[in-house]
C-alpha positions as CSV (number, residue, x, y, z in Angstrom):
1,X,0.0,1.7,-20.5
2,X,-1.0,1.1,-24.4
3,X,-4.1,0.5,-25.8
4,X,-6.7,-2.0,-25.4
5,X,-10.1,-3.3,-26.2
6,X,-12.4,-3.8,-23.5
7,X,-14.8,-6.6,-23.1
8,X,-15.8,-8.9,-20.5
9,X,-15.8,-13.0,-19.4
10,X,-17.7,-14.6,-17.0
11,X,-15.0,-15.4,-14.1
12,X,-17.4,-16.2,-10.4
13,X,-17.0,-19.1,-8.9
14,X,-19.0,-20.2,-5.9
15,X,-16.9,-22.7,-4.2
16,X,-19.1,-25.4,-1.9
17,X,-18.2,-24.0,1.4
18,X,-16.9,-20.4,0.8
19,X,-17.4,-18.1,-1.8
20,X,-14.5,-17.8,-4.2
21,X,-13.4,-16.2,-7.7
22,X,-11.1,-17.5,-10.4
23,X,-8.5,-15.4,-12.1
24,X,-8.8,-13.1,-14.4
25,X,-11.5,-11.3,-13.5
26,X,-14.4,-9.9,-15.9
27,X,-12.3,-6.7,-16.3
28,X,-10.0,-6.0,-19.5
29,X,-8.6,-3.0,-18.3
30,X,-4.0,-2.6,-18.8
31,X,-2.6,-1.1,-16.1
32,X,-4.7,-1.9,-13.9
33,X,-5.3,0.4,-10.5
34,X,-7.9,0.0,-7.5
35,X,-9.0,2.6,-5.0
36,X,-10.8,1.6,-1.9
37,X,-13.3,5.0,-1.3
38,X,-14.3,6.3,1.4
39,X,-17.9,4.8,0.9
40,X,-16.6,1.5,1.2
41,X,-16.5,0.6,-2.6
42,X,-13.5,-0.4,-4.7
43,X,-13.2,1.8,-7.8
44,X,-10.7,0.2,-10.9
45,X,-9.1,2.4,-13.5
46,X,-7.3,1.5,-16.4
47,X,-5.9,1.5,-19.4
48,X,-8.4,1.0,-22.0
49,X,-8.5,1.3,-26.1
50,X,-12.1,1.7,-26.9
51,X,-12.1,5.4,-25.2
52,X,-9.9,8.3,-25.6
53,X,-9.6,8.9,-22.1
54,X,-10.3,6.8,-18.5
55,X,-13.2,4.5,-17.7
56,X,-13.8,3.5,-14.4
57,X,-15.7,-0.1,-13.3
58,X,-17.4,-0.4,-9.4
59,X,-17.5,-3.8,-7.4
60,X,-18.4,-3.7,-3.4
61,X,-16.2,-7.0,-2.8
62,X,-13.2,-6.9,-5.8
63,X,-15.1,-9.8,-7.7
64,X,-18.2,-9.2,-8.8
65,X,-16.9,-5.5,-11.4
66,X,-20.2,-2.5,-13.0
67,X,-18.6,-1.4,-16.2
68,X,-18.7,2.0,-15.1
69,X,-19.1,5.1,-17.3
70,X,-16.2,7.5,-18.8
71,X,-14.3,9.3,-15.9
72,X,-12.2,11.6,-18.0
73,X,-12.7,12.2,-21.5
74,X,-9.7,12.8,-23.6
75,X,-11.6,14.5,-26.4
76,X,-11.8,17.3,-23.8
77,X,-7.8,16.9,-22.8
78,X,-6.3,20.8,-22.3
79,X,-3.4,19.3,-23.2
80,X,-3.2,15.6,-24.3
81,X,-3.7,14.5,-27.7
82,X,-4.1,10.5,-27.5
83,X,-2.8,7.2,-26.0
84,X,-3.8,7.9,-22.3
85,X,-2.3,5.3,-20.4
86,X,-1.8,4.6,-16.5
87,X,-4.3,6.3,-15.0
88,X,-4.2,6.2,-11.0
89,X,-6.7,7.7,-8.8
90,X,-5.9,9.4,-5.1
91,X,-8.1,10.9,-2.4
92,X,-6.5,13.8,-0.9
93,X,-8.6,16.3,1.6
94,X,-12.1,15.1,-0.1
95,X,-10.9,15.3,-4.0
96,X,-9.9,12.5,-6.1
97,X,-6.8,13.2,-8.6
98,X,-5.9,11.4,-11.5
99,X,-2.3,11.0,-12.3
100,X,-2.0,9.6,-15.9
101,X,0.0,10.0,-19.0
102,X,-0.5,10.9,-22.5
103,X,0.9,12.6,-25.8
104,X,1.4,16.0,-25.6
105,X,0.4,18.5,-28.5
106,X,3.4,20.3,-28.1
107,X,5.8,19.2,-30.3
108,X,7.9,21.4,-32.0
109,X,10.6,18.2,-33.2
110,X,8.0,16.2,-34.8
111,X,8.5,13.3,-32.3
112,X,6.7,10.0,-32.4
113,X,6.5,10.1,-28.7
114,X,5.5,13.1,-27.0
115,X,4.3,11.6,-23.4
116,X,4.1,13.5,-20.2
117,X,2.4,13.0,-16.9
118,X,-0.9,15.1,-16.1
119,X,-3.1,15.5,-13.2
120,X,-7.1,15.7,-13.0
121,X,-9.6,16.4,-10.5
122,X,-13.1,15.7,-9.0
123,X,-15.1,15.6,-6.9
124,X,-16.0,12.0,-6.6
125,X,-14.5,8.5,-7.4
126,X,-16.6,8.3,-10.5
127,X,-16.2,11.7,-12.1
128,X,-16.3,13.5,-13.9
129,X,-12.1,14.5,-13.8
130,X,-11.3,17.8,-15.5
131,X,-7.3,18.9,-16.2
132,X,-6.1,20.6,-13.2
133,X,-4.1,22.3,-15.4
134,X,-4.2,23.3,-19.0
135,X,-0.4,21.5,-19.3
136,X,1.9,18.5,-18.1
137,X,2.7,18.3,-14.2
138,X,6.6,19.1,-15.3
139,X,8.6,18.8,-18.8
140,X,12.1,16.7,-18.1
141,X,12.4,16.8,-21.7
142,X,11.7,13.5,-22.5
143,X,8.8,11.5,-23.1
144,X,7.6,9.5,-19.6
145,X,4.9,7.6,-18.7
146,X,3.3,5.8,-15.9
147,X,2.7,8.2,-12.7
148,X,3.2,6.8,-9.7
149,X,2.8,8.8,-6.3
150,X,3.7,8.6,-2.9
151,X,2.7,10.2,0.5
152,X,5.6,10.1,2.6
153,X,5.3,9.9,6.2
154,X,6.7,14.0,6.9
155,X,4.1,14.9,3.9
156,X,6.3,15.2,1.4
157,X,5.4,14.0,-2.1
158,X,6.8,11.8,-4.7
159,X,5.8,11.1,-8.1
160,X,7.7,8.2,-10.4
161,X,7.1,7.7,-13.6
162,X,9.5,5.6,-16.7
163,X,11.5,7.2,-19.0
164,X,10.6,6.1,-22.4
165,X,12.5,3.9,-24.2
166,X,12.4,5.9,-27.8
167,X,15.2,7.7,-28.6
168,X,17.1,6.5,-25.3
169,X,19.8,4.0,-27.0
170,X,21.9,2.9,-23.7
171,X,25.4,0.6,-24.5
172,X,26.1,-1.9,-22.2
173,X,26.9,-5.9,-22.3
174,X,24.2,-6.6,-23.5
175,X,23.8,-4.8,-26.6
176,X,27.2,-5.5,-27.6
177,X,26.4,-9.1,-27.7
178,X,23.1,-8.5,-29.4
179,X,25.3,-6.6,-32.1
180,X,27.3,-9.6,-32.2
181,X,24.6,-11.9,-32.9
182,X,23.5,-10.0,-35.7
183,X,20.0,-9.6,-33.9
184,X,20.1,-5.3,-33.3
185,X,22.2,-2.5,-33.8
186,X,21.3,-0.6,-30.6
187,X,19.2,-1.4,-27.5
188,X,16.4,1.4,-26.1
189,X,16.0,1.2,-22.6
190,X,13.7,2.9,-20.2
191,X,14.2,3.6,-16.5
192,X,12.2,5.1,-13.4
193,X,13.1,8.2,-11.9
194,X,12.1,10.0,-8.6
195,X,11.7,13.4,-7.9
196,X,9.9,15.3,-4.7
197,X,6.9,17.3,-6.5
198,X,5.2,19.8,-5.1
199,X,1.9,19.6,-2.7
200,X,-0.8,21.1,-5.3
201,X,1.2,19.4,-8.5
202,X,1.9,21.9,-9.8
203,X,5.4,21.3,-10.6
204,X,8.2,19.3,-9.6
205,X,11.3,20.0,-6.1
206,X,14.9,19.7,-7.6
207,X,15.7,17.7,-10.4
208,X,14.4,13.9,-11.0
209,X,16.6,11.3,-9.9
210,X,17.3,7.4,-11.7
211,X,16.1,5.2,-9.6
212,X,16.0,1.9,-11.4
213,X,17.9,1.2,-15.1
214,X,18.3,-2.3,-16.4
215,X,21.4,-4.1,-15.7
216,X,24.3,-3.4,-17.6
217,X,26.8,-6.0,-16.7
218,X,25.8,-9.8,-18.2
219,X,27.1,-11.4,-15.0
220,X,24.1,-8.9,-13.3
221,X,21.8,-11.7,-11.6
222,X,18.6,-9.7,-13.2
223,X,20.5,-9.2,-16.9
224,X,18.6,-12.8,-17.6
225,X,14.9,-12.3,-16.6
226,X,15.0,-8.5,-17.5
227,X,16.4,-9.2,-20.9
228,X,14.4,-11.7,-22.2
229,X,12.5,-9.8,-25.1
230,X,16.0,-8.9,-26.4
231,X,17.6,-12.6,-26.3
232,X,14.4,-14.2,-27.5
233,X,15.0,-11.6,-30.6
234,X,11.8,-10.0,-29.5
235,X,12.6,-6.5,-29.9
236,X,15.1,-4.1,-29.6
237,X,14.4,-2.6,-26.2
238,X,14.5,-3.4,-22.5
239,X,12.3,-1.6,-20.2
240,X,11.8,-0.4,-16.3
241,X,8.7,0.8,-16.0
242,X,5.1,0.0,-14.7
243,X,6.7,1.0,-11.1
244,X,4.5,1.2,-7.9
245,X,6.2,2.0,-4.8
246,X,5.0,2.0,-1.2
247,X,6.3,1.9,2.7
248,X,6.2,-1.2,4.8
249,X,8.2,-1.2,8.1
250,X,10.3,1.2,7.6
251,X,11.5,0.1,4.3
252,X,10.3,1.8,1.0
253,X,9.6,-1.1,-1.9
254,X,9.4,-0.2,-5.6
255,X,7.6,-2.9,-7.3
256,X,8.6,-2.3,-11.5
257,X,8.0,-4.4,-14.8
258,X,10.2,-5.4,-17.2
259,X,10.6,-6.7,-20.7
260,X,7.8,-6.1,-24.1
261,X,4.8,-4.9,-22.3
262,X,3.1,-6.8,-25.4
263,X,4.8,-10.0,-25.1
264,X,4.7,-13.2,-23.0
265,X,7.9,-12.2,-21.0
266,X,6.3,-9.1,-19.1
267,X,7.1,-9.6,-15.6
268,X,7.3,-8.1,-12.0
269,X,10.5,-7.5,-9.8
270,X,11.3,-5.3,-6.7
271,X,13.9,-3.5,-5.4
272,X,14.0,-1.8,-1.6
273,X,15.4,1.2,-0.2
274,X,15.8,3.6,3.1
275,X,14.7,7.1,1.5
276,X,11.6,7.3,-1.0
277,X,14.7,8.2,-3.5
278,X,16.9,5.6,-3.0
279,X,19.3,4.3,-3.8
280,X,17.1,1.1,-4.7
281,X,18.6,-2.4,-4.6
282,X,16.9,-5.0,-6.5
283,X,16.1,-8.1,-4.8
284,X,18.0,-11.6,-5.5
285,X,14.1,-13.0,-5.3
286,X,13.1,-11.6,-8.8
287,X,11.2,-12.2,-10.5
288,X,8.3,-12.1,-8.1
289,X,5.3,-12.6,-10.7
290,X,6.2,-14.2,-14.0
291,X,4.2,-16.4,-16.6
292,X,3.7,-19.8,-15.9
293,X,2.5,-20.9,-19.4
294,X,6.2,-22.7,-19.3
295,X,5.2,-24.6,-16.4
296,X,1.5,-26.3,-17.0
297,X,-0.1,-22.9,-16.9
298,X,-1.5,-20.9,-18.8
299,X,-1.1,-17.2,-18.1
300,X,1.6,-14.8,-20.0
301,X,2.6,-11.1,-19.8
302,X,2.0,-10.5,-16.2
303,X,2.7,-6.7,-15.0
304,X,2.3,-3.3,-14.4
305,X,1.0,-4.0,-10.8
306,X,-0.3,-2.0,-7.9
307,X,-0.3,-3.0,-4.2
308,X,-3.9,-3.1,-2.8
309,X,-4.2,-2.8,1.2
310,X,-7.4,-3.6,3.3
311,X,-8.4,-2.5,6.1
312,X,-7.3,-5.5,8.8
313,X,-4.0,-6.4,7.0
314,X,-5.0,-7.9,3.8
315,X,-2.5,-7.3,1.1
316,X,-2.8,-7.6,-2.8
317,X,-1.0,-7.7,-5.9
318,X,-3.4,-5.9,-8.6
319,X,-2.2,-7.1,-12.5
320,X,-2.8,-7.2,-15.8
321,X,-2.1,-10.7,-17.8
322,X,-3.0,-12.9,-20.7
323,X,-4.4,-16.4,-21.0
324,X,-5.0,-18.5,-24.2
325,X,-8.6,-18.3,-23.7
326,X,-8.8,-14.4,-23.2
327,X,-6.0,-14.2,-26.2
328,X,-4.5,-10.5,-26.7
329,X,-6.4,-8.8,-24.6
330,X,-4.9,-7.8,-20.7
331,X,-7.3,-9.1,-18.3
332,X,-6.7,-7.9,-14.7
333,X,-5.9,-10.6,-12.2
334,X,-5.6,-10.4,-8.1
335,X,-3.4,-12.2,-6.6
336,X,-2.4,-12.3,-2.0
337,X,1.1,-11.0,-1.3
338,X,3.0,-10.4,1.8
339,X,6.2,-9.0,3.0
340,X,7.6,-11.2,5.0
341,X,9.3,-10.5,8.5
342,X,12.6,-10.5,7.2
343,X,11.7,-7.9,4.8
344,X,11.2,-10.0,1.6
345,X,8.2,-9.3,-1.0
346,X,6.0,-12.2,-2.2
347,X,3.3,-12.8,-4.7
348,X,1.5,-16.0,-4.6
349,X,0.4,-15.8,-8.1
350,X,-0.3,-15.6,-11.0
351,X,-3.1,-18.3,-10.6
352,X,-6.5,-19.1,-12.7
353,X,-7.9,-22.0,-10.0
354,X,-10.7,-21.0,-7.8
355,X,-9.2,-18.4,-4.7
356,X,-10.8,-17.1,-1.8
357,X,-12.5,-13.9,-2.1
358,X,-10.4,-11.3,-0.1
359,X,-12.2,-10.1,3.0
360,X,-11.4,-7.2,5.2
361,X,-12.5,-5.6,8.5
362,X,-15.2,-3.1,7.1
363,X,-15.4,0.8,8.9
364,X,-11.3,0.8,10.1
Protein backbone atom coordinates (compact mmCIF):
# COMPACT_ATOMS: atom_id res chain seq x y z
CA UNK A 1 0.00 0.00 0.00
CA UNK A 2 0.93 3.93 0.02
CA UNK A 3 2.99 5.69 -2.23
CA UNK A 4 6.43 5.49 -3.32
CA UNK A 5 9.19 6.66 -5.47
CA UNK A 6 10.73 4.27 -7.59
CA UNK A 7 14.37 4.13 -8.36
CA UNK A 8 16.89 1.50 -8.48
CA UNK A 9 20.48 0.21 -6.66
CA UNK A 10 22.94 -2.00 -7.86
CA UNK A 11 22.38 -5.28 -5.57
CA UNK A 12 24.29 -8.64 -7.82
CA UNK A 13 26.69 -10.37 -6.28
CA UNK A 14 28.65 -13.15 -7.91
CA UNK A 15 29.81 -15.24 -5.17
CA UNK A 16 33.27 -17.37 -6.08
CA UNK A 17 31.66 -20.69 -6.40
CA UNK A 18 27.93 -20.03 -6.97
CA UNK A 19 26.08 -17.23 -8.16
CA UNK A 20 24.31 -15.24 -5.43
CA UNK A 21 22.35 -11.89 -4.78
CA UNK A 22 22.32 -9.54 -1.70
CA UNK A 23 19.19 -8.09 -0.30
CA UNK A 24 17.25 -5.68 -1.33
CA UNK A 25 17.09 -6.07 -4.68
CA UNK A 26 17.21 -3.25 -7.50
CA UNK A 27 13.39 -2.95 -7.14
CA UNK A 28 11.62 -0.12 -5.10
CA UNK A 29 8.32 -1.26 -5.45
CA UNK A 30 5.75 -1.38 -1.61
CA UNK A 31 3.74 -4.18 -1.55
CA UNK A 32 5.50 -6.13 -3.30
CA UNK A 33 3.83 -9.31 -5.44
CA UNK A 34 5.53 -11.89 -7.95
CA UNK A 35 3.85 -14.06 -10.47
CA UNK A 36 5.68 -16.97 -11.95
CA UNK A 37 3.88 -17.02 -15.89
CA UNK A 38 3.33 -19.44 -17.82
CA UNK A 39 6.39 -18.53 -20.14
CA UNK A 40 8.64 -19.26 -17.46
CA UNK A 41 9.32 -15.57 -16.36
CA UNK A 42 8.65 -13.91 -12.95
CA UNK A 43 6.57 -10.80 -13.34
CA UNK A 44 6.69 -8.12 -9.94
CA UNK A 45 3.88 -5.67 -9.21
CA UNK A 46 3.73 -3.06 -6.81
CA UNK A 47 2.99 -0.31 -5.17
CA UNK A 48 4.67 2.57 -6.70
CA UNK A 49 4.38 6.68 -6.33
CA UNK A 50 5.74 7.98 -9.51
CA UNK A 51 2.52 6.52 -11.58
CA UNK A 52 -1.10 6.71 -11.03
CA UNK A 53 -1.67 3.29 -11.61
CA UNK A 54 0.56 -0.31 -11.70
CA UNK A 55 3.99 -0.83 -13.20
CA UNK A 56 5.24 -4.09 -13.71
CA UNK A 57 9.36 -5.07 -13.76
CA UNK A 58 10.51 -8.73 -15.67
CA UNK A 59 13.55 -10.92 -14.32
CA UNK A 60 13.99 -14.73 -15.79
CA UNK A 61 15.81 -15.82 -12.31
CA UNK A 62 14.19 -13.22 -9.37
CA UNK A 63 17.64 -11.26 -9.30
CA UNK A 64 18.57 -9.74 -12.17
CA UNK A 65 14.67 -7.15 -12.43
CA UNK A 66 13.65 -4.90 -16.46
CA UNK A 67 11.82 -1.90 -15.22
CA UNK A 68 8.98 -2.82 -17.07
CA UNK A 69 6.37 -0.44 -18.59
CA UNK A 70 2.90 0.80 -17.10
CA UNK A 71 0.45 -2.25 -16.75
CA UNK A 72 -2.69 -0.34 -15.70
CA UNK A 73 -3.07 3.26 -15.92
CA UNK A 74 -5.05 4.97 -13.40
CA UNK A 75 -5.65 8.06 -15.42
CA UNK A 76 -7.89 5.70 -17.33
CA UNK A 77 -9.49 4.13 -13.80
CA UNK A 78 -13.66 3.62 -14.43
CA UNK A 79 -13.81 4.08 -11.09
CA UNK A 80 -10.70 4.96 -8.99
CA UNK A 81 -9.47 8.31 -8.39
CA UNK A 82 -5.88 7.99 -6.79
CA UNK A 83 -3.57 6.13 -4.36
CA UNK A 84 -3.63 2.61 -6.11
CA UNK A 85 -2.09 0.38 -3.75
CA UNK A 86 -1.63 -3.52 -3.59
CA UNK A 87 -1.80 -4.61 -6.81
CA UNK A 88 -1.72 -8.58 -7.24
CA UNK A 89 -1.76 -10.39 -10.44
CA UNK A 90 -3.60 -13.99 -11.09
CA UNK A 91 -3.75 -16.31 -14.15
CA UNK A 92 -7.09 -17.82 -14.33
CA UNK A 93 -8.17 -19.89 -17.75
CA UNK A 94 -5.44 -17.84 -19.92
CA UNK A 95 -6.29 -14.06 -18.49
CA UNK A 96 -4.37 -12.30 -15.88
CA UNK A 97 -6.52 -10.22 -13.26
CA UNK A 98 -5.46 -7.62 -11.14
CA UNK A 99 -6.85 -7.29 -7.74
CA UNK A 100 -5.87 -3.89 -6.32
CA UNK A 101 -7.19 -1.08 -4.30
CA UNK A 102 -7.87 2.53 -4.64
CA UNK A 103 -10.04 5.69 -3.75
CA UNK A 104 -13.32 5.62 -5.00
CA UNK A 105 -15.02 8.75 -6.72
CA UNK A 106 -18.09 8.03 -5.00
CA UNK A 107 -18.34 9.86 -2.12
CA UNK A 108 -21.33 11.39 -1.09
CA UNK A 109 -19.82 12.04 2.97
CA UNK A 110 -16.85 13.88 1.85
CA UNK A 111 -14.52 11.18 3.36
CA UNK A 112 -10.74 11.31 3.49
CA UNK A 113 -10.69 7.69 2.65
CA UNK A 114 -12.83 6.30 0.15
CA UNK A 115 -10.80 2.78 -0.71
CA UNK A 116 -12.30 -0.26 -2.30
CA UNK A 117 -10.98 -3.34 -3.95
CA UNK A 118 -11.19 -3.50 -7.91
CA UNK A 119 -10.41 -6.04 -10.46
CA UNK A 120 -8.68 -5.69 -14.01
CA UNK A 121 -8.04 -7.84 -16.90
CA UNK A 122 -5.62 -8.84 -19.78
CA UNK A 123 -4.55 -10.68 -21.75
CA UNK A 124 -0.95 -11.03 -20.80
CA UNK A 125 1.31 -10.67 -17.75
CA UNK A 126 2.53 -7.27 -18.98
CA UNK A 127 -0.71 -5.58 -20.08
CA UNK A 128 -2.26 -3.67 -20.82
CA UNK A 129 -5.18 -4.28 -17.64
CA UNK A 130 -8.48 -2.50 -18.36
CA UNK A 131 -11.35 -2.34 -15.33
CA UNK A 132 -13.41 -5.38 -15.53
CA UNK A 133 -15.88 -3.32 -14.29
CA UNK A 134 -16.83 0.28 -14.38
CA UNK A 135 -17.07 -0.09 -10.11
CA UNK A 136 -15.53 -1.77 -6.91
CA UNK A 137 -15.75 -5.75 -6.67
CA UNK A 138 -18.33 -5.09 -3.49
CA UNK A 139 -19.13 -1.94 -1.14
CA UNK A 140 -19.00 -3.26 2.74
CA UNK A 141 -19.28 0.33 3.46
CA UNK A 142 -16.10 1.04 4.60
CA UNK A 143 -12.97 1.90 3.18
CA UNK A 144 -10.53 -1.47 2.63
CA UNK A 145 -7.53 -2.17 1.06
CA UNK A 146 -5.10 -4.74 0.14
CA UNK A 147 -6.90 -7.73 -1.98
CA UNK A 148 -5.82 -10.89 -1.28
CA UNK A 149 -7.28 -14.01 -3.16
CA UNK A 150 -7.58 -17.59 -2.76
CA UNK A 151 -8.41 -20.67 -4.90
CA UNK A 152 -9.72 -23.21 -2.65
CA UNK A 153 -9.32 -26.73 -3.36
CA UNK A 154 -13.48 -27.39 -4.25
CA UNK A 155 -13.11 -23.94 -6.46
CA UNK A 156 -14.49 -21.80 -4.32
CA UNK A 157 -13.03 -18.27 -4.02
CA UNK A 158 -11.89 -16.02 -1.36
CA UNK A 159 -10.87 -12.51 -1.39
CA UNK A 160 -9.30 -10.70 1.95
CA UNK A 161 -8.64 -7.50 2.19
CA UNK A 162 -7.99 -4.83 5.67
CA UNK A 163 -10.42 -2.80 6.93
CA UNK A 164 -9.10 0.63 7.26
CA UNK A 165 -8.13 2.07 10.26
CA UNK A 166 -9.91 5.72 9.65
CA UNK A 167 -12.84 6.20 11.36
CA UNK A 168 -12.60 2.63 13.05
CA UNK A 169 -11.80 3.81 16.85
CA UNK A 170 -11.82 0.27 18.76
CA UNK A 171 -11.50 0.39 23.00
CA UNK A 172 -9.63 -2.07 24.50
CA UNK A 173 -6.56 -2.29 27.15
CA UNK A 174 -4.66 -0.85 25.29
CA UNK A 175 -6.09 2.44 24.49
CA UNK A 176 -7.15 2.85 27.98
CA UNK A 177 -3.65 2.86 29.00
CA UNK A 178 -2.53 5.04 26.12
CA UNK A 179 -5.31 7.57 27.51
CA UNK A 180 -3.67 7.19 30.67
CA UNK A 181 -0.40 8.15 29.56
CA UNK A 182 -1.55 11.17 28.09
CA UNK A 183 -0.18 9.83 24.65
CA UNK A 184 -3.94 9.48 22.61
CA UNK A 185 -7.45 9.89 23.08
CA UNK A 186 -8.58 6.92 20.87
CA UNK A 187 -6.82 4.13 19.01
CA UNK A 188 -7.82 3.31 15.05
CA UNK A 189 -7.47 -0.18 14.32
CA UNK A 190 -7.75 -2.14 11.13
CA UNK A 191 -8.53 -5.82 10.67
CA UNK A 192 -8.81 -8.51 7.86
CA UNK A 193 -11.97 -9.94 6.87
CA UNK A 194 -12.90 -12.93 4.63
CA UNK A 195 -15.72 -13.42 2.58
CA UNK A 196 -16.46 -16.19 -0.43
CA UNK A 197 -16.76 -13.94 -3.73
CA UNK A 198 -18.10 -14.94 -6.60
CA UNK A 199 -16.26 -16.93 -9.73
CA UNK A 200 -16.32 -13.91 -12.34
CA UNK A 201 -15.82 -11.12 -9.29
CA UNK A 202 -18.35 -9.76 -9.80
CA UNK A 203 -19.57 -9.45 -6.29
CA UNK A 204 -19.16 -10.91 -3.12
CA UNK A 205 -21.24 -14.77 -1.24
CA UNK A 206 -22.79 -13.84 2.23
CA UNK A 207 -21.48 -11.24 4.26
CA UNK A 208 -17.55 -10.70 5.09
CA UNK A 209 -16.33 -12.20 8.11
CA UNK A 210 -13.29 -10.78 10.77
CA UNK A 211 -10.79 -12.85 10.54
CA UNK A 212 -7.83 -11.19 12.31
CA UNK A 213 -8.24 -7.85 14.88
CA UNK A 214 -5.41 -6.81 17.06
CA UNK A 215 -5.31 -7.97 20.60
CA UNK A 216 -7.41 -6.44 22.93
CA UNK A 217 -6.32 -7.81 26.20
CA UNK A 218 -2.58 -6.47 27.46
CA UNK A 219 -1.74 -9.91 28.82
CA UNK A 220 -2.38 -11.04 24.88
CA UNK A 221 1.19 -12.51 23.97
CA UNK A 222 0.96 -10.45 20.45
CA UNK A 223 -0.50 -6.93 22.40
CA UNK A 224 3.59 -6.23 22.67
CA UNK A 225 5.03 -6.69 19.05
CA UNK A 226 1.62 -5.60 17.43
CA UNK A 227 1.45 -2.42 19.44
CA UNK A 228 4.59 -1.07 19.11
CA UNK A 229 3.85 2.17 17.03
CA UNK A 230 1.29 3.00 19.76
CA UNK A 231 3.78 2.53 22.97
CA UNK A 232 6.71 4.08 21.08
CA UNK A 233 4.02 7.18 20.84
CA UNK A 234 4.22 6.64 17.15
CA UNK A 235 0.78 7.06 16.21
CA UNK A 236 -2.50 6.57 17.07
CA UNK A 237 -3.41 3.40 15.34
CA UNK A 238 -2.73 -0.29 15.27
CA UNK A 239 -3.11 -2.13 12.13
CA UNK A 240 -3.92 -5.87 10.57
CA UNK A 241 -3.42 -5.69 7.27
CA UNK A 242 -0.96 -6.54 4.38
CA UNK A 243 -2.57 -10.26 4.74
CA UNK A 244 -1.56 -13.17 2.26
CA UNK A 245 -3.05 -16.38 2.90
CA UNK A 246 -2.44 -19.79 1.33
CA UNK A 247 -2.83 -23.82 1.92
CA UNK A 248 -0.09 -26.08 3.06
CA UNK A 249 -0.93 -29.61 4.26
CA UNK A 250 -4.07 -29.25 5.01
CA UNK A 251 -3.86 -26.22 7.05
CA UNK A 252 -4.76 -22.65 5.69
CA UNK A 253 -1.93 -19.90 6.90
CA UNK A 254 -2.71 -16.13 6.82
CA UNK A 255 0.49 -14.37 6.83
CA UNK A 256 -0.56 -10.28 8.02
CA UNK A 257 1.52 -7.10 8.99
CA UNK A 258 1.19 -5.03 11.73
CA UNK A 259 2.12 -1.70 13.19
CA UNK A 260 2.91 2.00 11.05
CA UNK A 261 3.34 0.76 7.55
CA UNK A 262 5.75 3.96 7.49
CA UNK A 263 7.76 3.21 10.50
CA UNK A 264 10.59 0.93 11.63
CA UNK A 265 8.25 -1.34 13.58
CA UNK A 266 6.36 -2.83 10.46
CA UNK A 267 6.48 -6.44 10.91
CA UNK A 268 5.10 -9.95 9.81
CA UNK A 269 3.02 -12.60 11.93
CA UNK A 270 0.79 -15.64 11.07
CA UNK A 271 -1.97 -17.16 12.24
CA UNK A 272 -3.50 -20.84 10.96
CA UNK A 273 -6.70 -22.23 10.50
CA UNK A 274 -8.95 -25.38 9.28
CA UNK A 275 -11.51 -23.48 6.87
CA UNK A 276 -10.27 -20.62 4.42
CA UNK A 277 -12.52 -18.46 6.99
CA UNK A 278 -11.34 -19.46 10.09
CA UNK A 279 -11.43 -19.04 12.86
CA UNK A 280 -7.58 -18.02 12.65
CA UNK A 281 -5.28 -18.50 15.67
CA UNK A 282 -2.19 -16.59 15.76
CA UNK A 283 0.98 -18.24 16.33
CA UNK A 284 3.06 -18.05 19.75
CA UNK A 285 6.21 -17.79 17.00
CA UNK A 286 5.43 -14.09 16.03
CA UNK A 287 6.83 -12.16 14.88
CA UNK A 288 8.20 -14.24 12.05
CA UNK A 289 10.04 -11.24 10.11
CA UNK A 290 10.91 -8.17 12.09
CA UNK A 291 13.75 -5.44 11.82
CA UNK A 292 17.00 -6.24 12.87
CA UNK A 293 18.45 -2.72 12.92
CA UNK A 294 18.29 -3.38 17.02
CA UNK A 295 20.44 -6.29 16.62
CA UNK A 296 23.78 -5.27 14.32
CA UNK A 297 21.56 -4.97 11.35
CA UNK A 298 20.40 -2.80 9.40
CA UNK A 299 17.03 -3.27 7.86
CA UNK A 300 13.63 -1.61 9.29
CA UNK A 301 9.87 -1.73 8.27
CA UNK A 302 9.70 -5.27 6.96
CA UNK A 303 6.03 -6.33 5.59
CA UNK A 304 3.37 -6.62 3.47
CA UNK A 305 4.69 -10.07 2.16
CA UNK A 306 3.54 -12.65 -0.30
CA UNK A 307 4.55 -16.35 -0.38
CA UNK A 308 6.40 -17.26 -3.69
CA UNK A 309 6.29 -21.18 -4.63
CA UNK A 310 8.68 -22.89 -7.30
CA UNK A 311 8.22 -25.44 -9.16
CA UNK A 312 10.30 -28.38 -7.08
CA UNK A 313 9.48 -27.15 -3.61
CA UNK A 314 11.20 -23.92 -3.23
CA UNK A 315 9.41 -21.58 -1.02
CA UNK A 316 9.82 -17.66 -0.52
CA UNK A 317 8.90 -14.87 1.54
CA UNK A 318 8.50 -11.72 -0.96
CA UNK A 319 8.83 -8.18 1.18
CA UNK A 320 9.16 -4.82 1.21
CA UNK A 321 11.85 -3.10 3.78
CA UNK A 322 14.13 -0.24 4.50
CA UNK A 323 17.93 0.11 5.01
CA UNK A 324 19.99 3.23 5.99
CA UNK A 325 21.55 3.21 2.77
CA UNK A 326 18.28 3.00 0.59
CA UNK A 327 16.67 5.57 3.30
CA UNK A 328 12.73 5.99 2.95
CA UNK A 329 12.25 4.31 0.14
CA UNK A 330 10.67 0.35 0.41
CA UNK A 331 12.99 -1.78 -1.38
CA UNK A 332 11.76 -5.37 -2.01
CA UNK A 333 13.72 -8.13 -0.34
CA UNK A 334 13.47 -12.17 -0.85
CA UNK A 335 14.01 -14.06 1.75
CA UNK A 336 13.72 -18.83 2.05
CA UNK A 337 10.87 -19.85 4.33
CA UNK A 338 9.46 -23.11 5.15
CA UNK A 339 6.71 -24.66 7.08
CA UNK A 340 7.95 -27.00 9.02
CA UNK A 341 6.60 -30.67 9.69
CA UNK A 342 4.98 -29.77 12.69
CA UNK A 343 3.05 -27.16 11.04
CA UNK A 344 5.11 -24.08 12.04
CA UNK A 345 5.91 -21.06 9.47
CA UNK A 346 9.50 -19.75 9.27
CA UNK A 347 11.31 -16.92 7.55
CA UNK A 348 14.94 -16.93 7.53
CA UNK A 349 15.28 -13.33 7.01
CA UNK A 350 15.39 -10.32 6.74
CA UNK A 351 19.14 -10.55 5.61
CA UNK A 352 21.43 -7.98 3.34
CA UNK A 353 24.64 -10.66 3.15
CA UNK A 354 25.20 -12.39 -0.06
CA UNK A 355 22.33 -15.55 -0.49
CA UNK A 356 21.95 -18.10 -2.97
CA UNK A 357 20.06 -17.42 -5.91
CA UNK A 358 16.76 -19.53 -5.69
CA UNK A 359 16.67 -22.25 -8.25
CA UNK A 360 13.81 -24.39 -9.28
CA UNK A 361 12.99 -27.39 -11.47
CA UNK A 362 12.08 -25.53 -14.87
CA UNK A 363 8.82 -27.06 -17.10
CA UNK A 364 6.86 -28.85 -13.81
Amino acid sequence: MKKLLIFFLPAILLGCDSPAYRNPLDVAFGDPFILHAADGKFYMYGTSGDIRGFRVCVSDDLVTWQKGDVVYDGNASAWGTDCFWAPEVYERDGRYYLFFSANWRHNPNGDLETFRIGVAVADSPSGPFSDLYDRPVFDPGYPVIDANVLWDDDGRVYLYYSRCCYKHPVESELSVWARDKGLFDEIEESWVYGVEMKPDFSGVIGEPVALLTPPQSASDPQTGWESRSVTAGEVNRRWTEGSYAFKENGTYYMMYSANFYGGQHYAVGYATAGSPLGPFVKSSDNPVLEKNADKGGEVTGTGHNMVLKLPGGGMYCVYHGRTAPTGDARMVFIDPMEVTEDGRLKVFGPTTSPQPVPVWTKGL
